[in-house]
MARBADREN-942553 format. One line per 4 residues: number of its first residue (from 1); their letters; for each residue y, z, x of C-alpha. Coordinates in nm, 2 decimals, always signed. Each point is the difference from the previous one (the first is absolute). Layout:
MARBADREN-942553
NUM> a> Y,Z,X ~ ...
***
This chain:
MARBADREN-942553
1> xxxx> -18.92,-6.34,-8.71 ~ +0.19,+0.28,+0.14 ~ +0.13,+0.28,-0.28 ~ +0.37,+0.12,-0.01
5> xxxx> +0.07,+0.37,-0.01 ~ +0.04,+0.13,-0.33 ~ -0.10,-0.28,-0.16 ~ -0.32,+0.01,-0.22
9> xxxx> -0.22,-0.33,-0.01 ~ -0.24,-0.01,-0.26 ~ -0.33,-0.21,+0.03 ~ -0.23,-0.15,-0.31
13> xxxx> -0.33,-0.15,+0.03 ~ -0.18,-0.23,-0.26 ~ -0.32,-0.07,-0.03 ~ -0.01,-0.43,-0.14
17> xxxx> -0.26,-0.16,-0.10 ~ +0.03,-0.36,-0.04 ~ -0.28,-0.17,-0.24 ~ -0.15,-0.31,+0.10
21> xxxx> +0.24,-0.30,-0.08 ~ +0.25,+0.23,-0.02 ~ +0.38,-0.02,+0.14 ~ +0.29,+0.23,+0.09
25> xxxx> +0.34,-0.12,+0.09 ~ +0.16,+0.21,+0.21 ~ +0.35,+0.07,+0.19 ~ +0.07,+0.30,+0.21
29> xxxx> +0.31,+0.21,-0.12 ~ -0.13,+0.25,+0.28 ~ -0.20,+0.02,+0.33 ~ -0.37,-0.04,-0.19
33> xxxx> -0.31,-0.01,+0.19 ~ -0.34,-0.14,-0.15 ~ -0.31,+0.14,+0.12 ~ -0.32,-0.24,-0.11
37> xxxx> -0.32,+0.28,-0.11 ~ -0.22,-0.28,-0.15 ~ -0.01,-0.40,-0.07 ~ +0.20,-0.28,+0.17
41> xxxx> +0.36,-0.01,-0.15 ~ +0.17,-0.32,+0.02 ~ +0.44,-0.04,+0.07 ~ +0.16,-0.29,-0.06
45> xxxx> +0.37,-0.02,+0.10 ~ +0.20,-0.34,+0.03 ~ -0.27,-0.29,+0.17 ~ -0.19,+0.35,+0.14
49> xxxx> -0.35,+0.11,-0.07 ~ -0.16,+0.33,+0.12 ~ -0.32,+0.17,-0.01 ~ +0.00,+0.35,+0.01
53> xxxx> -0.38,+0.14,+0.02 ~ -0.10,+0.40,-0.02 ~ +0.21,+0.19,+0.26 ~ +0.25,-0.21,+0.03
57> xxxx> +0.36,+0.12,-0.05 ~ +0.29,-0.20,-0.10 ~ +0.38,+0.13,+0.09 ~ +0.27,-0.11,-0.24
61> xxxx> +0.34,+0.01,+0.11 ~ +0.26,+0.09,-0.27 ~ +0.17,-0.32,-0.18 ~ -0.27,-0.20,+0.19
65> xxxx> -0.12,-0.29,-0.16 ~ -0.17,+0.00,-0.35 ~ -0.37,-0.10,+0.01 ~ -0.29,+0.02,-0.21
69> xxxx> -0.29,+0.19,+0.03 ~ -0.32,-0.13,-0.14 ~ -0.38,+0.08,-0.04 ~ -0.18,-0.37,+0.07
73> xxxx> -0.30,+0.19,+0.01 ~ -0.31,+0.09,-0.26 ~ +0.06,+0.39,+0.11 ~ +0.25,+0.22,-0.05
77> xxxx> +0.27,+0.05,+0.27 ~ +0.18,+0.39,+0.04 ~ +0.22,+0.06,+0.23 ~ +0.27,+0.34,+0.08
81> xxx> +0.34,-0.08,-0.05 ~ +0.23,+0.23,+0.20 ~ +0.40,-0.01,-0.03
***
């Protein structure tokens, strides 16, 4: 992302923990990037199934499509959430 001049941008970044069986729906209203720390997140969108494992990082476009985030694991799953 390139900045504009004189324009100030401002940045947040969550810590989430997800608890096993868990789930999160979720829709982008901004660019949001996920960053996996710890346990194996799971994102169901439409017919789609992911995996995400530690160190993974998920883009999310803005308006993109809803999904859901879930822990199918016994551990807990964090993850950084930056918009």
């Amino acid at each position: 992302m390139e900045g504009v001049p004189g324009v100030t941008y401002t940045i947040r970044v969550v810590e989430v923990t997800l608890l096993p069986g868990a789930r999160r729906d979720l829709t982008s209203r901004e660019l949001q990037i996920n960053y996996v720390l710890e346990g194996v997140m799971t994102r169901r969108a439409g017919d789609q199934v992911l995996r995400y494992e530690p160190s993974s990082v998920l883009k999310l476009p803005i308006g993109g499509t809803p999904f859901t985030a879930f822990n199918e694991s016994v551990t807990p799953v964090r993850l950084l959430v930056v918009d």
